[in-house]
N, C-alpha and C positions, 0 to 999 in steps of 0.2 A: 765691377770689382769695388769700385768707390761706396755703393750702397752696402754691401755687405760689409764692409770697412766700419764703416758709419755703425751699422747696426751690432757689430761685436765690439765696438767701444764705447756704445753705449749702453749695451749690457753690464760689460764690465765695471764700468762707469756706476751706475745702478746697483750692482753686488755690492760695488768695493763701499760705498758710500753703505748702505744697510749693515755690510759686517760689519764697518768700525765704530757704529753702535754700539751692535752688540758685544764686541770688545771693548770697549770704553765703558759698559756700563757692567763690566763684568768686575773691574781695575777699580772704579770710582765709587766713591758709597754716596749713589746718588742722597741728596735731602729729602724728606720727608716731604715736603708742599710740594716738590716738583714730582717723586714719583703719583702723588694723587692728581696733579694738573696732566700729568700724561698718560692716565690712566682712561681721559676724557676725548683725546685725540680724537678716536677711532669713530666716534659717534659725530662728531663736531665736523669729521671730513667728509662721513658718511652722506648728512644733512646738507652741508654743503656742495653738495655733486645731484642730491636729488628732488630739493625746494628747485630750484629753478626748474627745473626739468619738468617739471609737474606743473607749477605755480606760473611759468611762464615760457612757458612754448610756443607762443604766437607773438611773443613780444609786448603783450600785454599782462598784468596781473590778472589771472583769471581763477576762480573760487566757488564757479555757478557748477549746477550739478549736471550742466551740459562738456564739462571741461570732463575727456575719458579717460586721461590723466592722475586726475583726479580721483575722480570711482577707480579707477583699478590700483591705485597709492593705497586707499582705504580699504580696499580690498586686500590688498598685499598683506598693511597694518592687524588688521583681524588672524590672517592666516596663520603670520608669522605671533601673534601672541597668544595663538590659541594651541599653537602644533609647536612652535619654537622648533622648525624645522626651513634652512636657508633656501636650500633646496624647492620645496612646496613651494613656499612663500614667494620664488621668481617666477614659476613655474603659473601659478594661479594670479599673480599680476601679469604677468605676458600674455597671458590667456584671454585675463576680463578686459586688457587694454585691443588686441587684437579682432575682440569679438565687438568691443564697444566704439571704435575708433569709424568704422564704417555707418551706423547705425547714428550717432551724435554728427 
């Protein structure tokens, strides 16, 4: 019972914090430098959840073309700015990382 507790108040928790956002930003005439500084969020949190992941997975800095990581990042990168489909673009990195992961 206690887990389930836990996990509906922190949903809640999680809702209530996003709507008053977007309440608050409905109310407030955000400034101009802050709307273009938050317009940059989404990329900067992006980067930061998938540079390590890539760049350091063994606890090392790693950049050699034996890192599958790697090739399937650059891979991913090509797909996704050739097709600009999110979809594809996971789809064809899980694929080059899974195929490459055994082989490297």
């Amino acid at each position: 019972m206690n887990l389930w507790l836990v996990l509906f108040l922190g949903g809640l928790l999680t809702f209530g914090t996003r709507l008053s956002f977007i309440f608050l930003l409905q109310k407030v005439a955000v400034p101009v430098w802050l709307r273009r500084a938050l317009y940059y969020v989404p990329t900067a949190v992006l980067t930061a959840i998938v540079f390590p992941e890539v760049f350091l997975h063994t606890g090392t800095f790693n950049t050699s073309l034996l890192n599958p990581r790697l090739i399937a990042g650059i891979l991913a990168v090509i797909v996704a700015w050739r097709t600009r489909n999110a979809l594809l673009t996971v789809a064809a990195g899980m694929a080059a990382l899974w195929i490459l992961q055994p082989l490297l």
